[in-house]
C-alpha positions in Angstrom: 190.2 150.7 153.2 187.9 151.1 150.3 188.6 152.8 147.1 186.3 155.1 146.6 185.6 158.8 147.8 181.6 160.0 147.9 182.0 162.8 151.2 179.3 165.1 150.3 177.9 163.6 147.5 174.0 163.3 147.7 173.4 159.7 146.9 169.6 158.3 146.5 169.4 155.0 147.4 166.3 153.5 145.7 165.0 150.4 148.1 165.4 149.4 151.7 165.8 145.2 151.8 168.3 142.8 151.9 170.8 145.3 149.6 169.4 148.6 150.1 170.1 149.4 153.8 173.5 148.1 153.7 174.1 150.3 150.8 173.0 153.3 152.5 174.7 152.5 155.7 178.2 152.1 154.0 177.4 155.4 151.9 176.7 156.9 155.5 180.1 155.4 156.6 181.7 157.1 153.4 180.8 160.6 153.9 178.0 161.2 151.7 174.4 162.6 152.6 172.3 159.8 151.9 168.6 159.8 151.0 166.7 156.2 150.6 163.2 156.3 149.1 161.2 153.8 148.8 157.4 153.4 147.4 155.9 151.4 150.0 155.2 152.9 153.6 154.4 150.0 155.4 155.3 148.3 159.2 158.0 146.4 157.5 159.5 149.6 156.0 159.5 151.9 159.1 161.1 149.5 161.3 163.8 149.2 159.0 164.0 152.8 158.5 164.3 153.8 162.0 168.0 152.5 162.4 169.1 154.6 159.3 167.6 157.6 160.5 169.2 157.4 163.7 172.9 157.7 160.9 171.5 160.4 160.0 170.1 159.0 157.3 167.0 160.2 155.5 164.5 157.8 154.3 161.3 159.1 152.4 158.6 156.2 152.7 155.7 155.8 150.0 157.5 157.9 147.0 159.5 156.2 145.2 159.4 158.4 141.5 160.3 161.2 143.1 164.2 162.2 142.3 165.2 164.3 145.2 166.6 167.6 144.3 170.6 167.9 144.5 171.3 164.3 143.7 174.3 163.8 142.7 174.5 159.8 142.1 171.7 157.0 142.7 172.3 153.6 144.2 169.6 151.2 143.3 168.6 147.8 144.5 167.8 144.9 142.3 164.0 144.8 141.6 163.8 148.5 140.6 163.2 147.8 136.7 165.3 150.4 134.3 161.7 152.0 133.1 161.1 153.7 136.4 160.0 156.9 136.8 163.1 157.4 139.7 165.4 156.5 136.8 164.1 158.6 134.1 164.4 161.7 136.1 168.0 160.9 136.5 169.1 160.1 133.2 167.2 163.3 132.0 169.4 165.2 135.0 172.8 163.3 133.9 172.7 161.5 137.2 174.5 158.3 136.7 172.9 155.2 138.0 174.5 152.3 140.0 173.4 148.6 141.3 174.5 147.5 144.8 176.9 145.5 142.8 178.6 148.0 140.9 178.7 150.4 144.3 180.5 146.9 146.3 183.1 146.8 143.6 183.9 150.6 143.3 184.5 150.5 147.1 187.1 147.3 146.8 190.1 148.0 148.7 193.9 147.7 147.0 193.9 144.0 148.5 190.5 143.4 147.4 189.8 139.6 146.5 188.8 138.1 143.2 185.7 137.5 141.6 185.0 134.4 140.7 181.1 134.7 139.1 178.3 133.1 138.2 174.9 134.1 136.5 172.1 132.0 134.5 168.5 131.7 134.9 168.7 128.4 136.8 171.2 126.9 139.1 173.4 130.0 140.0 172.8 129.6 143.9 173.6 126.1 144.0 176.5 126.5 141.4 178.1 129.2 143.6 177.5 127.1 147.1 179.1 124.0 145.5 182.2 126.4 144.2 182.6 127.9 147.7 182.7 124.2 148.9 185.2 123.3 146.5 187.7 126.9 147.3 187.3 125.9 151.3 188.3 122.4 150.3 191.6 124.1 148.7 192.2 125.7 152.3 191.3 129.1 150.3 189.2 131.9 152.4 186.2 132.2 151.2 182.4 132.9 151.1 179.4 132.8 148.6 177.8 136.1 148.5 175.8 138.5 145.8 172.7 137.1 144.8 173.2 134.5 147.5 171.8 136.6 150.0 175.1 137.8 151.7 175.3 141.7 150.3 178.5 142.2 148.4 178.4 145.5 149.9 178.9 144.3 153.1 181.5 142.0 152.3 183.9 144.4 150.7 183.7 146.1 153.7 184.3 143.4 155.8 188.1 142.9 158.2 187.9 139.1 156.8 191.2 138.6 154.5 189.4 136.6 151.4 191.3 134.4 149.3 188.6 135.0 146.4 184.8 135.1 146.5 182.2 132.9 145.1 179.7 135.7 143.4 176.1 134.9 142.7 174.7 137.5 140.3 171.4 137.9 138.8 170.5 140.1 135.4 168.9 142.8 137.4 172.4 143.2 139.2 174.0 142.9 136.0 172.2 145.4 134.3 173.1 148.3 136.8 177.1 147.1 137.3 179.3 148.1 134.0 182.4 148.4 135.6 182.5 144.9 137.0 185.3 142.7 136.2 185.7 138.7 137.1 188.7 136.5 137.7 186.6 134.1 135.4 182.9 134.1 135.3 180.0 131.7 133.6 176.5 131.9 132.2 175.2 128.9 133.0 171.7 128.6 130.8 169.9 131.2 129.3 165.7 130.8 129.2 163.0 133.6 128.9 162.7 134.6 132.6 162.0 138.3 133.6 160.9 139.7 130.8 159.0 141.9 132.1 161.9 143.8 133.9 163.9 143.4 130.9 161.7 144.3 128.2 162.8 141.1 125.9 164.8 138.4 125.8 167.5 140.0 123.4 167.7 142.5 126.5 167.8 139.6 129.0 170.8 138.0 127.5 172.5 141.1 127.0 172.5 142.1 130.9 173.5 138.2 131.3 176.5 138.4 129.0 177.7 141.4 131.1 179.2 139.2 133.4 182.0 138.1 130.8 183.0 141.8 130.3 187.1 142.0 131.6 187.6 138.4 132.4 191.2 138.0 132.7 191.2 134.1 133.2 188.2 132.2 131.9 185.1 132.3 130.2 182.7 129.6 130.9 179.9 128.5 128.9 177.6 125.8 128.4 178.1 123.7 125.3 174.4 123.1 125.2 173.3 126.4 125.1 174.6 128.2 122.2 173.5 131.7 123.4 175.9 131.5 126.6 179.1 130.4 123.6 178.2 133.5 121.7 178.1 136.0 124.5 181.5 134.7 125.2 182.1 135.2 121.8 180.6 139.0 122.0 182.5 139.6 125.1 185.3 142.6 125.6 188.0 140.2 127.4 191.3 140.5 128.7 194.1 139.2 126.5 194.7 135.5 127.3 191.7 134.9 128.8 189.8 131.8 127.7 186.4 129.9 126.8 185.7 127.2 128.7 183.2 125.3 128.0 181.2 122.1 130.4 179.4 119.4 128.9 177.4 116.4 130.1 179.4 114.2 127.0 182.5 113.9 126.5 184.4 117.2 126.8 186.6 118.5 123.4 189.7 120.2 124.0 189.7 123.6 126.2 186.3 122.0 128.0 185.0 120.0 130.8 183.0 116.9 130.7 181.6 113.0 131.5 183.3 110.0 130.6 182.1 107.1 131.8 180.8 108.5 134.9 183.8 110.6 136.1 183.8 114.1 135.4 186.8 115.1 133.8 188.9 118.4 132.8 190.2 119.2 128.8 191.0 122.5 129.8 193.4 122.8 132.3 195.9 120.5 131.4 199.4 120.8 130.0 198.1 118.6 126.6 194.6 119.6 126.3 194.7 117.5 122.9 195.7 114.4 124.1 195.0 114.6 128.2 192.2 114.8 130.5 192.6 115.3 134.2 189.6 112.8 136.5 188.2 115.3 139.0 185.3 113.4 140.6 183.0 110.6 140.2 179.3 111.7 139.4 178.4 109.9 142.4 179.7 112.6 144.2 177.3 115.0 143.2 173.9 115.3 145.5 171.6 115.0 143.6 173.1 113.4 140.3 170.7 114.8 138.3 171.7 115.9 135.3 171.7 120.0 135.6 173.1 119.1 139.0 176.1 117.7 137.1 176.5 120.3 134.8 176.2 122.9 137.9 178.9 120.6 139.2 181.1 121.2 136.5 180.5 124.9 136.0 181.6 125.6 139.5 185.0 122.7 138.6 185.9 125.0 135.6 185.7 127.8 137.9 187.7 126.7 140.4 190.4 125.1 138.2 190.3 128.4 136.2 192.2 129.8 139.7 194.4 127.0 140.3 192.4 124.6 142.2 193.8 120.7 142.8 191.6 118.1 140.9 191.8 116.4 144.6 189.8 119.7 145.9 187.3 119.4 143.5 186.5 115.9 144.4 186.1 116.7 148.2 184.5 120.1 147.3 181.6 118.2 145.8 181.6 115.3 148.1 180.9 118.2 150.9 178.3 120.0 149.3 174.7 119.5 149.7 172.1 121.5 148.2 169.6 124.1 150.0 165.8 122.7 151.0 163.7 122.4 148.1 166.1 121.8 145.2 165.7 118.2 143.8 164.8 117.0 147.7 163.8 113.5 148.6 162.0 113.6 151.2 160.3 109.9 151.8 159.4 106.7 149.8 156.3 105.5 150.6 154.5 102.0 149.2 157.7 101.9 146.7 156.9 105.5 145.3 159.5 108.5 145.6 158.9 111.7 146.5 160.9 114.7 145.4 160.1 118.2 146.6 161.8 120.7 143.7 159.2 123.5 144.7 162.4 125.5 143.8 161.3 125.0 139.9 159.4 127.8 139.4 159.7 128.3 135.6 159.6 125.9 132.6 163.3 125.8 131.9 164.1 124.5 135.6 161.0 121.9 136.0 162.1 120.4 132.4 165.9 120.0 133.9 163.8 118.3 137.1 161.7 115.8 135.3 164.4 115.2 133.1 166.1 113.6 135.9 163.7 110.6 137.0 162.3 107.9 134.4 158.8 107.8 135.3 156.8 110.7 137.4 153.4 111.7 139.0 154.1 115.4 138.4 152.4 117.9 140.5 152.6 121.5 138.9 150.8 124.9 138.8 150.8 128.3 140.3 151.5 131.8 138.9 152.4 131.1 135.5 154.4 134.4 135.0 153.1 134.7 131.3 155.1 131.5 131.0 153.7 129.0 127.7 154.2 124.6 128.8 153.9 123.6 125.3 157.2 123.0 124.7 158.4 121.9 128.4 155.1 119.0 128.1 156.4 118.0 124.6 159.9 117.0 125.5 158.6 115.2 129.1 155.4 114.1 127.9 157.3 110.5 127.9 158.4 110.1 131.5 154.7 111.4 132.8 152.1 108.5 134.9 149.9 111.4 135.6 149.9 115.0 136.7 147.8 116.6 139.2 147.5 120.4 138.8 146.7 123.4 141.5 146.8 126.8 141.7 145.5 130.1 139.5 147.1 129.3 135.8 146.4 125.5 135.7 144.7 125.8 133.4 147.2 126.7 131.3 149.2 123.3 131.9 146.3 121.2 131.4 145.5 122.9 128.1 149.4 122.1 127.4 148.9 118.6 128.5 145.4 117.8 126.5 147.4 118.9 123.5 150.3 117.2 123.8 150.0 114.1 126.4 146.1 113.5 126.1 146.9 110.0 127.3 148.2 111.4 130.5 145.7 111.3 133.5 145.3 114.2 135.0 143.9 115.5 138.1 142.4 119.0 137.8 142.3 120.6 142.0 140.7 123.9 141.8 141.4 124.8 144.7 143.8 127.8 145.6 144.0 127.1 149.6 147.2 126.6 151.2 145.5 122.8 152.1 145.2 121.7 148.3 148.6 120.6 148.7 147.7 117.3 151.0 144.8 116.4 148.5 147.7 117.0 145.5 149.6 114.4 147.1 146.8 112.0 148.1 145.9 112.2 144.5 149.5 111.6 143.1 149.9 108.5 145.2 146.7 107.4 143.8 148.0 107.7 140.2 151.6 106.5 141.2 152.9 102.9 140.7 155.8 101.4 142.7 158.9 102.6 141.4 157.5 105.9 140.5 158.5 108.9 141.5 155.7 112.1 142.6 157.7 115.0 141.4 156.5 118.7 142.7 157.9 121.0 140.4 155.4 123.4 139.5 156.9 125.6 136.8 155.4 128.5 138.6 155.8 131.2 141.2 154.1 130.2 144.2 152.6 133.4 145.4 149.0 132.6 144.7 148.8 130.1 147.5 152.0 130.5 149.5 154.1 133.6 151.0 157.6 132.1 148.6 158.6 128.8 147.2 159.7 127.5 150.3 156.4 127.6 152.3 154.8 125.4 149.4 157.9 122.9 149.4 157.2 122.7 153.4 153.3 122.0 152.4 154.3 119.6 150.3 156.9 117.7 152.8 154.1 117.8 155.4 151.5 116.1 153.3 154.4 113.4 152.5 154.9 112.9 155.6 151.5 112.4 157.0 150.6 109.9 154.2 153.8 107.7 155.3 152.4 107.8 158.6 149.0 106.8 157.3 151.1 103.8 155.4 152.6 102.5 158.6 
């Protein structure tokens, strides 16, 4: 039973996708006249229109500034940015405007489950698998969903009795979800990252820090980012409700830590002075890199935040295993690694990649996303053998590199064809040494050569794999 009443309201949903047909469909099932538009009018779009209009449902293709007259609330889906002409026409006729996220929690039920949530520009998907892992390992009911790829709206709606969901959101959700409030919730790392949707980074982390708004248990940060503390800090709680914060050293009172290579809990102990509580071994993270253990410890303070056994942690972890093309080994050849993180597609994830091997071949480029390597080349400029760069803003990496690591060899491809990816890796092992490792993590979007990240991360595995079989 959901808890909210729309019959006869004319809702606009902006977007069809992954969110916005689901929302339409359950504002169908809710008893409000539903228009979608949508500003592209393409194959795609029309075969996913056709099922709506068959609800009843009207969907206006190739328009998507138009406000349609009588609207009474609009429903938007993530990419949408807050400049649109769609949502200027609303706030100019006092229509309110909601994210798929902020509909999916206005329609919870009376026996709704908890929110336990994550946000941060890198490592919220595998932070919220490895906390689902963990609540399973508890014997809770649950599922990691949002941002995830699983539409909140959808579960909400759902007949499955949840325990508490795992909750993936990202700043775009954020942005259009006020009336959201977590069980307990973290910012993992804050990094420029969308600035173009968000118009600057004082905006960015504003929409972040939403996710702290209401906590009634927890707040988690991370003690090496000071901009995730203060948003806890800025943050409109529930009385009692905590900051917790994870660290890769040894963990003060009220936090979560290493010590000695066991991650261990400060914070939810009786004697949070004088006692810490083991929860794993950092050998039970895959991969042990170190952003991996500090994802690892996000989703433990998350879980202990709602009562979870140390023991559950421990097997939580031990179960998980992270999604293609996140820190992925995918052969050693002649003594060399090679590591597909084709996942790293801006400078603050490829730094937390290279930071986690000794000495690396790095292959890098792409769509640079008005991103600046000065700075990410600077602090890794130690652990580099080489680097060989591809795709459209190069350039931009090798001017970086010149500057800051001219004793670096690097390997210039200018190429831009989906096949530059074998030659990349024929020259990296060229550069390699045994012991090495030939890192792909390009610090750029991939669209310039590849349909997403993961086509180039299956390029890359390919060529791997056909230069082991030229090794045999």
């Amino acid at each position: 039973m959901t808890g909210l009443d729309l019959a006869g309201q004319h809702v606009t949903v902006a977007g069809l996708g992954v969110s916005g047909v689901p929302a339409a469909r359950a504002l169908a099932g809710l008893g409000a006249v539903v228009t979608v538009v949508n500003g592209s009018d393409g194959e795609r779009e029309r075969a996913q229109a056709a099922p709506l209009e068959e609800l009843g449902i009207t969907v206006r293709l190739g328009d998507g500034d138009t406000l349609p007259e009588g609207t009474d609330l609009v429903v938007t889906t993530p990419g949408w940015k807050p400049a649109s002409p769609l949502f200027q026409a609303a706030e100019a006729a006092g229509v309110p405007v909601w994210g798929d996220v902020e509909l999916a929690w206005r329609m919870r039920g009376p026996e709704s489950p908890p929110w336990l949530a994550v946000t941060g520009t890198n490592g919220k998907t595998t932070t919220v698998r490895m906390l689902a892992a963990i609540l399973e390992a508890e014997g809770l009911r649950t599922a990691a969903v949002g941002n995830i790829g699983v539409p909140l709206v959808d579960v909400v709606l759902s007949d499955e009795p949840y325990d508490v969901l795992a909750v993936e959101l990202s700043s775009y959700q954020l942005h259009w979800a006020p009336s959201v409030r977590a069980h307990s919730a973290a910012v993992l790392n804050l990094a420029p990252d969308h600035l173009d949707w968000h118009g600057s980074m004082e905006a960015y982390a504003a929409d972040k820090g939403r996710i702290y708004e209401g906590n009634t248990v927890a707040c988690v940060y991370n003690v090496a980012d000071q901009v995730t503390e203060d948003l806890v800090r800025e943050a409109d709680v529930e009385e009692g409700c905590r900051a917790i914060g994870f660290t890769l050293g040894t963990p003060g009172p009220s936090q979560l830590g290493v010590v000695e290579g066991i991650l261990v809990d400060r914070a939810f102990v009786e004697n949070r002075q004088k006692q810490a509580q083991e929860l794993a071994e950092v050998s039970d993270v895959t991969p042990a890199a170190p952003h991996n253990i500090a994802n690892a410890l996000a989703a433990a303070a998350l879980a202990r935040a709602f009562g979870v056994r140390p023991q559950s942690v421990r097997d939580g972890l031990r179960a998980f295993h992270p999604d293609a093309h996140r820190i992925e080994h995918v052969a050693d050849v002649a003594g060399v690694a090679y590591v597909d993180d084709s996942k790293a597609t801006n400078t603050h994830a490829t730094e937390a990649s290279l930071a986690a091997y000794e000495h690396i071949v790095w292959i890098a480029g792409g769509l640079a996303k008005g991103a600046t390597f000065d700075e990410l080349v600077q602090k890794s400029a130690g652990r580099l053998r080489g680097a060989v760069l591809v795709g459209a803003d190069r350039a931009l990496i090798r001017e970086a590199l010149a500057r800051h690591a001219p004793d670096v060899p690097v390997v210039d491809l200018d190429r831009t064809d989906t096949g530059a990816m074998s030659k990349a890796v024929r020259e990296a092992a060229r550069l390699a040494r045994p012991g090495d490792t030939v890192l792909l993590a390009p610090a750029c979007a991939s669209m310039d050569m590849y349909l997403n990240y993961t086509k180039r991360g299956e390029a890359f595995a390919d060529a791997v794999r056909t230069l082991a079989a030229q090794e045999q």
